[in-house]
N, C-alpha and C positions, 0 to 999 in steps of 0.2 A: 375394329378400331382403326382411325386413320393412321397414317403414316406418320406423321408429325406426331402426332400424341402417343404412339409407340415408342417413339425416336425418344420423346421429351422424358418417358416414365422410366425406362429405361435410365438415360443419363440421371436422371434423380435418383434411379433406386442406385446406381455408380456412386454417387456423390454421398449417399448414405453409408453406404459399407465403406466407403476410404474412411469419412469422419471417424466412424465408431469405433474400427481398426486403428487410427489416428488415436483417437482417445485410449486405448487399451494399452498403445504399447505408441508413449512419445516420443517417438526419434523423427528427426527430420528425412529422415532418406526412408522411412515405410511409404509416405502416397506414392513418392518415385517407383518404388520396389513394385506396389500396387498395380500400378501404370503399365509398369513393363513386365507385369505377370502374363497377361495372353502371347505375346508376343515368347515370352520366355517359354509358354506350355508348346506352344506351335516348333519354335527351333530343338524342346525335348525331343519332340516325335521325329525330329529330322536327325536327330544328329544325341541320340540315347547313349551312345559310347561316350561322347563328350559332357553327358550328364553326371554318368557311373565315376569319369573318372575326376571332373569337379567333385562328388562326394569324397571320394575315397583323397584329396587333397585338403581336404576341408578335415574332414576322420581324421586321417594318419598323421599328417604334417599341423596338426593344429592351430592356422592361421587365424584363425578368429581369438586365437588363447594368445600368438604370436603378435595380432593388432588390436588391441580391445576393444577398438571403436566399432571392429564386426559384432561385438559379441550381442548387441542389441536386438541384431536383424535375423537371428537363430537362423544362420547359413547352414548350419548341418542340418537341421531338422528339415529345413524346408527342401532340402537337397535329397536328404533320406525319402521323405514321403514322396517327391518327385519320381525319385526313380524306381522307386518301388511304385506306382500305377503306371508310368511308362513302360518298365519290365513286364507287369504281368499282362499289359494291354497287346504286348506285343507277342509273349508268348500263349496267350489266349486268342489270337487272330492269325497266329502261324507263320507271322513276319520273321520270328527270329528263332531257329535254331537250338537246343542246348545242346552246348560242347560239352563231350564225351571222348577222356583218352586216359591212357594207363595213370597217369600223374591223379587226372583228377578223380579217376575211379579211387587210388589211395589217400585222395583227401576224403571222398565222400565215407570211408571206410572208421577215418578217426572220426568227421564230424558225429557218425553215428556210435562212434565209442562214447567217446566224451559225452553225449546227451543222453547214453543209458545210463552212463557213471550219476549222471545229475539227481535219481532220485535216492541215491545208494550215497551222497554223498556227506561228507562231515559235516558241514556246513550247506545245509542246501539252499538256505537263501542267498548267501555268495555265491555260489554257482550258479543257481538260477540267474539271478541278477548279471552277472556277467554274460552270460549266454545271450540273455536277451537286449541287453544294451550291447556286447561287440560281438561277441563268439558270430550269432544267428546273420549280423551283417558281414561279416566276413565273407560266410560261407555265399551268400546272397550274391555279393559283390564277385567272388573270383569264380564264379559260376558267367556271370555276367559280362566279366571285362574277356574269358576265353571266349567266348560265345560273339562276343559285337567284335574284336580284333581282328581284319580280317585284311584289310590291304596295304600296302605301306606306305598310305598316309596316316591311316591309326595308327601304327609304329613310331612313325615321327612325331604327332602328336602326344604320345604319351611320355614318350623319353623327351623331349622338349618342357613336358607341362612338369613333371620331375625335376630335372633340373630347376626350373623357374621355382617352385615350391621351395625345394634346399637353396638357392641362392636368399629369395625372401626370409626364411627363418633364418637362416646363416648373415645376414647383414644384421637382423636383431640382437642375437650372438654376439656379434663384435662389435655393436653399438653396447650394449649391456656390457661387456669387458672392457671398455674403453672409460666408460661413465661408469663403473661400480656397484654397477645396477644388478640386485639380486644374485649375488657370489654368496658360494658356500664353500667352509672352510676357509674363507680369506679369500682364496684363487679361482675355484672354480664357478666359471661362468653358467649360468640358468637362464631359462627364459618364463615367466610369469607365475613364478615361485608365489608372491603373494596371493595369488586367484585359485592356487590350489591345480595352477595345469602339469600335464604329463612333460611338459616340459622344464618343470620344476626342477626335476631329478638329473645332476650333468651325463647321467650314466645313461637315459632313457633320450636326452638332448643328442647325444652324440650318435647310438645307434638310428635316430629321424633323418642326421645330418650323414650319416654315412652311406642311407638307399641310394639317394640320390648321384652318389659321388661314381657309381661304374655307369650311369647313363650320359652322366660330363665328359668321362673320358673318352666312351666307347663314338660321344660325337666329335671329340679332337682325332682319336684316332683310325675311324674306319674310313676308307679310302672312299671319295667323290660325296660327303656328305654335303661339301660348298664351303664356303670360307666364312659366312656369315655362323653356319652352324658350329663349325671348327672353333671360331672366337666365341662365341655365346657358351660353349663347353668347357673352353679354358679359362673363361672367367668363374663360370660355376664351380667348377673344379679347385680353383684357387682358393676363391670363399668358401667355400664348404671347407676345406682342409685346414685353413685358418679358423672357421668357427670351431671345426674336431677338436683343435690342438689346445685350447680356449676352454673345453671342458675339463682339460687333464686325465680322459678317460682312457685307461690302459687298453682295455676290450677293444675303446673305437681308434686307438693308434693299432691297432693289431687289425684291425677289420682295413684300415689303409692300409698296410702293406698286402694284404692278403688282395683284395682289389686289383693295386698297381702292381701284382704279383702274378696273376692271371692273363693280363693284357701283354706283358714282357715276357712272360714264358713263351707266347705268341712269335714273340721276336726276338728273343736272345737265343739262341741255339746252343752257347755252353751255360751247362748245368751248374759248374763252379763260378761262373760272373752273374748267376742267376741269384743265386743262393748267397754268394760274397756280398754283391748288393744289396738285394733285401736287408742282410744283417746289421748293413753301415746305413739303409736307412731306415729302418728300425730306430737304430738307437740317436740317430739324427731327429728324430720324431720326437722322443722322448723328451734329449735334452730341449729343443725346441720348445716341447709342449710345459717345461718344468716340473715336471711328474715327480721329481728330489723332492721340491718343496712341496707337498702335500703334505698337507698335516696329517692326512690317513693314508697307508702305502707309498709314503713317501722317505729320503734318506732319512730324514730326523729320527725314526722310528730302530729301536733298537732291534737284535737278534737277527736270525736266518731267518726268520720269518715275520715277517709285518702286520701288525692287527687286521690291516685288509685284506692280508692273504690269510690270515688265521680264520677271520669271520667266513669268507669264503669255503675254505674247509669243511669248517661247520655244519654249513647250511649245506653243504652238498651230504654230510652225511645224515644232516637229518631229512633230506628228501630220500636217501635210499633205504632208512626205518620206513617212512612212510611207504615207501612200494613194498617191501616185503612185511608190511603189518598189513597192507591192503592191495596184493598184488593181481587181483586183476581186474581193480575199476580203480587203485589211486585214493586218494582224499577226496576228489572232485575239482572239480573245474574253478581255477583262481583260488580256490582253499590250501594253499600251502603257507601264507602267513599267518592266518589265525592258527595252524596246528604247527607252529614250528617250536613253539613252548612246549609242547607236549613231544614230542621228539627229538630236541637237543638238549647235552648238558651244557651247551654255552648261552649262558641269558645272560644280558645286560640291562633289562628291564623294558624293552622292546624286540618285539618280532623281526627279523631280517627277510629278508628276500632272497629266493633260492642264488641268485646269481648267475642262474647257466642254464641255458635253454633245453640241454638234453634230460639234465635233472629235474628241470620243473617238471616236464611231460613224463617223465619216467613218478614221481611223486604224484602229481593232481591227475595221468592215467593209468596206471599201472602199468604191468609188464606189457599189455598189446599194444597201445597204444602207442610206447615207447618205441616198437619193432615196427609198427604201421608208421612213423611218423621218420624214422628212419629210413626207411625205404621209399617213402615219398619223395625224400632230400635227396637220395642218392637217383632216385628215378629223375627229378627235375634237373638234376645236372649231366644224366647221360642225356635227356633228352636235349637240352641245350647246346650241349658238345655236339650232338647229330646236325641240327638248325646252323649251328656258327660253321659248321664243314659243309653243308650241302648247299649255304647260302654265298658262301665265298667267292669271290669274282673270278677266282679260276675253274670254281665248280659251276656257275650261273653262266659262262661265259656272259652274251650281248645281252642275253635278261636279267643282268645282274641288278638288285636294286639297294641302295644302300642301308634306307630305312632298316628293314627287315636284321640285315646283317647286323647291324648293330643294335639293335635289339637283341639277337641271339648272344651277342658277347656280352653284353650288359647283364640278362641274364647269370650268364655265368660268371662274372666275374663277381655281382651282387651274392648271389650262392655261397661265394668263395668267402667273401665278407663277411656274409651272415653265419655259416659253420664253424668261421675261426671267431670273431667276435662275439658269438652266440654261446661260442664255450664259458664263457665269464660274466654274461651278461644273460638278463632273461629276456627273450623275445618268442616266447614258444607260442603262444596263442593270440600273438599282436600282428598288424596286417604283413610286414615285408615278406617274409616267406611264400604267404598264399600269394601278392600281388605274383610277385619273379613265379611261382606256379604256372598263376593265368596267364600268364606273358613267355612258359615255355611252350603252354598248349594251345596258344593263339599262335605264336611261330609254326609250331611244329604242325596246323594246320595248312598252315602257309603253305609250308614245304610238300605238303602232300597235295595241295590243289595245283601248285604249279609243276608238277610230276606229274600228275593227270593232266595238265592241258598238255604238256608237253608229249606225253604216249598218245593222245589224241589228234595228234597232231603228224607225231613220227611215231608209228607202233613202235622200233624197234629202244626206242629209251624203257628203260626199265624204272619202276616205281620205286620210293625209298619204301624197304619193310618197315 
């Protein structure tokens, strides 16, 4: 065939597939989308970490549920299958690596609980169903993000695309608190409550809004990030803490101090103005946040105990029937609301939500799972305490590089967040956790390759064990 007439059948059979794609699915911006697909597959191949973690911003921080004008152009899905043939094209050509280290050897430990738990379990088509819409990405994804994180420009890149993500939802936040938009109980601000998003919930709004909140600080305050990053963190920082305070969410005013708690233990050296403070702003947080006026857990509410703190109770002891009715696979995976009738005597005519991330996993896995998922937590925060000391500009001396470092404190301060705020809140099988995971074992790779070039260099440097 000539040249031209290849050229021509070609651009025809192009103009074919946009139309008919056009016709299936009418938005204006699919031929553009169309257009800039090869070009889009070509920078996958190049630049696959920056794929993983467009997904996992799109997944976690729910921006298409946050702008509804995305929701037409199924940014997750097309992000999802993206990365998943760029992942396996890479791991089946030998381009890329899977990371392996103690952390994520005890994730791979739960994931393989919780999917034996799945045919044992109460409910198996909620588990199942969950598994394969989040659980199965998850595990995909912080397999992925340790594995591609590897120099401190992916460092900077992700603690930047983080913040950027919580600044975005965090301005909707306070646009929606300002205009009235989608408040529950009166006060507390949501975000696309109508459309059924995970952002519905202020209590699920707040822990999205608080990942973000130790990679803002950790770029105000790790030394030589640049002045541009410094401001772009202190502004994230600010909006996010405003959008928190906007939910009225006790768990995510606790997950801030625990955060700005982590960074200043850094730097305050007495223990009594450590502690003095936190407590005054604690309760500065509070009044701030108006958490009185809350119709639920709030002053109005009579006794030493508050219905939201009574509910709470509750559901914490009906998730410890459920471990020891089924203590060593659990209910199953995401099945602790349908069986929470069947294990508490507090009903109000609907099911509650466990409330607290150690409960859940101790309920939907049983006893192992609960001690596996523990020791994971504790594992990703020694490991990070190791990454933030060996990366520190007096331990890196001239190879110091900022990225990385503050990655490591982010890390950990996120950690910090998530085990105080996780106590009250459920986040046991949703991404943050495993993200700060991958992002201990992508540092803590770090640290080990440039300890190796360094004894390679000078034998007498010793390597971190």
């Amino acid at each position: 065939m000539d040249s031209w007439k290849l050229q021509l059948a070609v651009a025809l059979l192009a103009v074919a597939v946009v139309g008919v794609i056009s016709w299936l699915v009418p938005h204006p911006a699919v031929p553009v989308a169309i257009a800039l697909a090869p070009i889009a597959a070509i920078l996958a191949f190049r630049a696959p970490f920056l794929l993983c973690l467009l997904f996992i911003l799109f997944t976690f921080f729910r921006l298409h549920e946050a702008f509804p004008v995305l929701n037409p152009l199924r940014i997750p899905q097309l992000l999802a299958l993206g990365s998943l043939i760029v992942l396996g094209a890479l791991v089946l050509t030998q381009r890329m690596r899977i990371a392996w280290s103690p952390e994520l050897k005890l994730f791979a430990i739960l994931f393989a609980l919780m999917t034996l738990g799945l045919p044992v379990a109460s409910g198996k088509d909620v588990a199942m169903s969950y598994w394969t819409d989040t659980y199965v990405k998850i595990a995909i994804m912080t397999f992925a993000i340790a594995s591609l994180a590897r120099a401190p420009g992916d460092f900077a890149l992700a603690a930047r695309a983080f913040v950027l993500a919580g600044m975005l939802v965090a301005g909707v936040a306070i646009s929606n608190a300002a205009n009235e938009i989608g408040l529950v109980e009166g006060t507390r601000v949501t975000i696309g409550r109508d459309i059924g998003s995970v952002l519905g919930d202020p209590n699920d709004l707040s822990l999205v809004l608080l990942f973000p909140l130790s990679f803002a600080v950790a770029l105000v305050l790790t030394p030589r990030t640049g002045a541009l990053s410094r401001g772009f963190g202190a502004i994230g920082a600010v909006l996010i803490m405003m959008a928190i305070l906007e939910t009225q969410s006790r768990g995510g005013l606790l997950g801030i101090v625990a955060v700005l708690g982590v960074f200043a233990a850094r730097r305050i050296k007495s223990k009594a103005v450590l502690f003095g403070g936190g407590a005054v702003g604690l309760l500065g947080l509070f009044v701030a946040a108006g958490v009185g006026g809350r119709q639920s857990g709030g002053a109005a509410e009579a006794g030493a105990i508050d219905e939201s703190a009574m509910g709470r109770l509750e559901a914490w002891i009906a998730a410890w029937r459920m471990a020891v009715g089924r203590p060593l696979t659990g209910v199953g995976l995401n099945c602790y609301v349908p069986n929470f009738y069947f294990y508490s005597d507090w009903w109000e005519g609907f099911a509650k939500a466990v409330h607290s991330t150690w409960f859940a996993v101790l309920a939907e896995g049983g006893f192992p799972a609960f001690f596996v998922f523990v020791w994971m937590c504790v594992r990703v925060v020694r490991s990070a305490m190791a990454s933030a000391r060996d990366l520190a500009p007096e331990a890196m001396g001239a190879d110091y590089q900022a990225a990385p470092y503050a990655m490591a404190q982010a890390v950990l301060a996120g950690m910090a967040g998530f085990a105080v705020s996780g106590t009250f809140l459920t986040q046991a099988f949703t991404w943050p956790v495993y993200i700060l995971l991958a992002l201990a074992a992508a540092t803590s790779r770090y640290v080990l390759a440039q300890a190796a070039s360094a004894a390679s260099t000078s034998p007498s440097v010793a390597a971190r064990p």
